[in-house]
C-alpha positions as CSV (number, residue, x, y, z in Angstrom):
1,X,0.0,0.0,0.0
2,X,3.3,2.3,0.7
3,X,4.3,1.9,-2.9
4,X,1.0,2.1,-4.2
5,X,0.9,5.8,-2.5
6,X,4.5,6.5,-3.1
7,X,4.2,5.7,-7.3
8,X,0.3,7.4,-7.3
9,X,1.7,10.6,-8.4
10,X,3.9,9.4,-11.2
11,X,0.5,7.5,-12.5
12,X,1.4,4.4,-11.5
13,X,0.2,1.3,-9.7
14,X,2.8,-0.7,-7.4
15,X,1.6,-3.6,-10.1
16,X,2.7,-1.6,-13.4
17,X,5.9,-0.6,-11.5
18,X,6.7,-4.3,-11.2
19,X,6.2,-5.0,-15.0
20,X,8.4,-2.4,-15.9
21,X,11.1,-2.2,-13.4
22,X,11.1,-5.9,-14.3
23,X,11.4,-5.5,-18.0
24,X,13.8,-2.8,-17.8
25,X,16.0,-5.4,-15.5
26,X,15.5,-7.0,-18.6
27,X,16.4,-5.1,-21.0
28,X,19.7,-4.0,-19.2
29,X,20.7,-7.5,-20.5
30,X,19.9,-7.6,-23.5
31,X,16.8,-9.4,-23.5
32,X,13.4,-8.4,-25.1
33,X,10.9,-11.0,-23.2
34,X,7.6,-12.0,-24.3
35,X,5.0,-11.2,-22.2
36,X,5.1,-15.1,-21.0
37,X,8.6,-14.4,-20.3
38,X,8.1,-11.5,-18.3
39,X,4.8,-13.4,-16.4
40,X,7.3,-16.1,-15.0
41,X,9.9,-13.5,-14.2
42,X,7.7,-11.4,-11.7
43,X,5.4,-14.7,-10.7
44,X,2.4,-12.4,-12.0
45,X,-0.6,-14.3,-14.0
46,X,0.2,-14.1,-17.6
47,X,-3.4,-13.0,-18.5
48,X,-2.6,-9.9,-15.8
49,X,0.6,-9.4,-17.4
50,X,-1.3,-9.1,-20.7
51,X,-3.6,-6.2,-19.2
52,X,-0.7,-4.3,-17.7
53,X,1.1,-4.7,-20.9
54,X,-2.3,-2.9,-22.6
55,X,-2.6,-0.2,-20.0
56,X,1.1,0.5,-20.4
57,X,1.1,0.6,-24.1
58,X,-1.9,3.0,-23.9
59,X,0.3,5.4,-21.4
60,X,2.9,4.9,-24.4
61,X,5.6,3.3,-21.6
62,X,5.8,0.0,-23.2
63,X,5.6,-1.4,-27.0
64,X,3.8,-4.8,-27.6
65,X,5.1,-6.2,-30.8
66,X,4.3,-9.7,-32.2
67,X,7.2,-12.1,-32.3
68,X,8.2,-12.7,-36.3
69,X,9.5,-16.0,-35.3
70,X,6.2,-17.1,-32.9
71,X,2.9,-15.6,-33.9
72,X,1.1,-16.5,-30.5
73,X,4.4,-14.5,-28.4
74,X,4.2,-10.8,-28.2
75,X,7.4,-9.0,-27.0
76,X,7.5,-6.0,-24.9
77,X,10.5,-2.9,-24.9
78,X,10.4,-0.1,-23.0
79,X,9.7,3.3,-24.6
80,X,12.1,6.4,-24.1
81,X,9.5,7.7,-21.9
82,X,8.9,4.3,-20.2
83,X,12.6,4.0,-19.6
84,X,12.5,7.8,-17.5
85,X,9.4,6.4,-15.9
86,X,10.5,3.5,-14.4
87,X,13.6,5.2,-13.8
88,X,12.1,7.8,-11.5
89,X,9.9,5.2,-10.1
90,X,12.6,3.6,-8.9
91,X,14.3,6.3,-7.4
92,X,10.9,6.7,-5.4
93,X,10.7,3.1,-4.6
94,X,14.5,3.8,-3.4
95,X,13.4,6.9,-1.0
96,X,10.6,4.7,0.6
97,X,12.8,1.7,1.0
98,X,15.0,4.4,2.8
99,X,12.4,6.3,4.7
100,X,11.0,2.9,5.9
101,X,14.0,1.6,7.2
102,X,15.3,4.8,8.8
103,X,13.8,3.9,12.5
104,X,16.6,0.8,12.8
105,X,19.3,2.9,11.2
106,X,18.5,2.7,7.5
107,X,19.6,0.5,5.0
108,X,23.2,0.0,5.2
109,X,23.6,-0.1,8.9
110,X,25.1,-2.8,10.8
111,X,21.9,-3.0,12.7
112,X,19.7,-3.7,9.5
113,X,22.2,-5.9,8.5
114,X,21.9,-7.9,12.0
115,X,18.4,-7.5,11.2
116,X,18.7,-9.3,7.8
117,X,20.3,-11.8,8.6
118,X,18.6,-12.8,11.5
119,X,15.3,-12.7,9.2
120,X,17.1,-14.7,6.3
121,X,17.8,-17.6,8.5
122,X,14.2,-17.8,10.0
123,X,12.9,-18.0,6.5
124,X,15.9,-20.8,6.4
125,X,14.9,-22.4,9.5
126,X,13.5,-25.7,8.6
127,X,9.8,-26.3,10.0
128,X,9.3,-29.9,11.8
Protein backbone atom coordinates (compact mmCIF):
# COMPACT_ATOMS: atom_id res chain seq x y z
CA UNK A 1 0.00 0.00 0.00
CA UNK A 2 3.30 2.32 0.65
CA UNK A 3 4.33 1.86 -2.88
CA UNK A 4 0.96 2.07 -4.18
CA UNK A 5 0.90 5.81 -2.48
CA UNK A 6 4.50 6.46 -3.10
CA UNK A 7 4.19 5.73 -7.34
CA UNK A 8 0.32 7.44 -7.33
CA UNK A 9 1.73 10.58 -8.37
CA UNK A 10 3.91 9.42 -11.16
CA UNK A 11 0.49 7.55 -12.51
CA UNK A 12 1.36 4.36 -11.54
CA UNK A 13 0.16 1.26 -9.66
CA UNK A 14 2.75 -0.73 -7.38
CA UNK A 15 1.63 -3.60 -10.15
CA UNK A 16 2.70 -1.64 -13.38
CA UNK A 17 5.85 -0.64 -11.47
CA UNK A 18 6.71 -4.28 -11.18
CA UNK A 19 6.22 -5.05 -15.00
CA UNK A 20 8.38 -2.39 -15.85
CA UNK A 21 11.07 -2.24 -13.41
CA UNK A 22 11.06 -5.87 -14.27
CA UNK A 23 11.42 -5.50 -18.03
CA UNK A 24 13.84 -2.76 -17.81
CA UNK A 25 16.03 -5.43 -15.46
CA UNK A 26 15.47 -7.04 -18.58
CA UNK A 27 16.39 -5.09 -20.98
CA UNK A 28 19.71 -3.95 -19.21
CA UNK A 29 20.73 -7.47 -20.52
CA UNK A 30 19.89 -7.64 -23.52
CA UNK A 31 16.80 -9.38 -23.50
CA UNK A 32 13.40 -8.35 -25.07
CA UNK A 33 10.93 -10.97 -23.18
CA UNK A 34 7.62 -12.03 -24.33
CA UNK A 35 4.98 -11.17 -22.22
CA UNK A 36 5.12 -15.14 -21.03
CA UNK A 37 8.57 -14.43 -20.31
CA UNK A 38 8.08 -11.45 -18.28
CA UNK A 39 4.79 -13.37 -16.39
CA UNK A 40 7.31 -16.13 -15.00
CA UNK A 41 9.86 -13.53 -14.17
CA UNK A 42 7.66 -11.44 -11.74
CA UNK A 43 5.43 -14.70 -10.69
CA UNK A 44 2.41 -12.35 -12.01
CA UNK A 45 -0.56 -14.29 -13.97
CA UNK A 46 0.15 -14.10 -17.61
CA UNK A 47 -3.37 -12.98 -18.49
CA UNK A 48 -2.60 -9.94 -15.75
CA UNK A 49 0.57 -9.38 -17.44
CA UNK A 50 -1.34 -9.08 -20.74
CA UNK A 51 -3.65 -6.21 -19.15
CA UNK A 52 -0.70 -4.31 -17.66
CA UNK A 53 1.07 -4.66 -20.93
CA UNK A 54 -2.31 -2.95 -22.60
CA UNK A 55 -2.59 -0.17 -19.96
CA UNK A 56 1.09 0.53 -20.42
CA UNK A 57 1.06 0.62 -24.06
CA UNK A 58 -1.87 2.95 -23.92
CA UNK A 59 0.32 5.45 -21.43
CA UNK A 60 2.86 4.95 -24.41
CA UNK A 61 5.61 3.32 -21.63
CA UNK A 62 5.82 -0.03 -23.22
CA UNK A 63 5.55 -1.40 -26.98
CA UNK A 64 3.83 -4.81 -27.64
CA UNK A 65 5.06 -6.21 -30.76
CA UNK A 66 4.30 -9.74 -32.20
CA UNK A 67 7.18 -12.07 -32.28
CA UNK A 68 8.23 -12.70 -36.34
CA UNK A 69 9.50 -15.95 -35.33
CA UNK A 70 6.23 -17.08 -32.89
CA UNK A 71 2.92 -15.62 -33.88
CA UNK A 72 1.07 -16.46 -30.55
CA UNK A 73 4.42 -14.48 -28.41
CA UNK A 74 4.18 -10.78 -28.16
CA UNK A 75 7.43 -9.02 -27.04
CA UNK A 76 7.49 -6.04 -24.93
CA UNK A 77 10.53 -2.95 -24.86
CA UNK A 78 10.39 -0.10 -23.03
CA UNK A 79 9.73 3.29 -24.59
CA UNK A 80 12.08 6.37 -24.13
CA UNK A 81 9.50 7.68 -21.89
CA UNK A 82 8.91 4.33 -20.25
CA UNK A 83 12.63 4.02 -19.64
CA UNK A 84 12.51 7.75 -17.52
CA UNK A 85 9.40 6.43 -15.95
CA UNK A 86 10.52 3.45 -14.41
CA UNK A 87 13.62 5.17 -13.75
CA UNK A 88 12.13 7.85 -11.47
CA UNK A 89 9.94 5.15 -10.06
CA UNK A 90 12.57 3.56 -8.89
CA UNK A 91 14.29 6.27 -7.38
CA UNK A 92 10.89 6.72 -5.36
CA UNK A 93 10.65 3.14 -4.63
CA UNK A 94 14.52 3.84 -3.36
CA UNK A 95 13.43 6.90 -1.04
CA UNK A 96 10.57 4.68 0.63
CA UNK A 97 12.76 1.74 1.03
CA UNK A 98 14.99 4.42 2.78
CA UNK A 99 12.44 6.27 4.71
CA UNK A 100 10.96 2.86 5.91
CA UNK A 101 14.00 1.63 7.20
CA UNK A 102 15.29 4.82 8.77
CA UNK A 103 13.78 3.88 12.50
CA UNK A 104 16.55 0.76 12.77
CA UNK A 105 19.31 2.92 11.18
CA UNK A 106 18.47 2.67 7.50
CA UNK A 107 19.57 0.53 5.00
CA UNK A 108 23.24 -0.05 5.19
CA UNK A 109 23.60 -0.07 8.92
CA UNK A 110 25.13 -2.76 10.80
CA UNK A 111 21.92 -3.03 12.67
CA UNK A 112 19.69 -3.68 9.49
CA UNK A 113 22.18 -5.87 8.47
CA UNK A 114 21.90 -7.94 12.03
CA UNK A 115 18.42 -7.51 11.23
CA UNK A 116 18.66 -9.32 7.84
CA UNK A 117 20.33 -11.80 8.60
CA UNK A 118 18.56 -12.83 11.49
CA UNK A 119 15.34 -12.75 9.20
CA UNK A 120 17.11 -14.72 6.33
CA UNK A 121 17.77 -17.55 8.54
CA UNK A 122 14.24 -17.84 10.01
CA UNK A 123 12.88 -18.00 6.54
CA UNK A 124 15.89 -20.76 6.42
CA UNK A 125 14.86 -22.42 9.46
CA UNK A 126 13.47 -25.74 8.62
CA UNK A 127 9.81 -26.28 9.99
CA UNK A 128 9.26 -29.86 11.76
Amino acid sequence: MAVDRSLAPLGLTHAQYVLLAALYGLESVGRRPSQRELADETGLEALYVSKLARTLEAKELIARRRDPHDTRAVRLTLTDRGRAAVQSAMQTVQDLLERLLEPIGGRHSERTAALVHDLAALLDAPLE
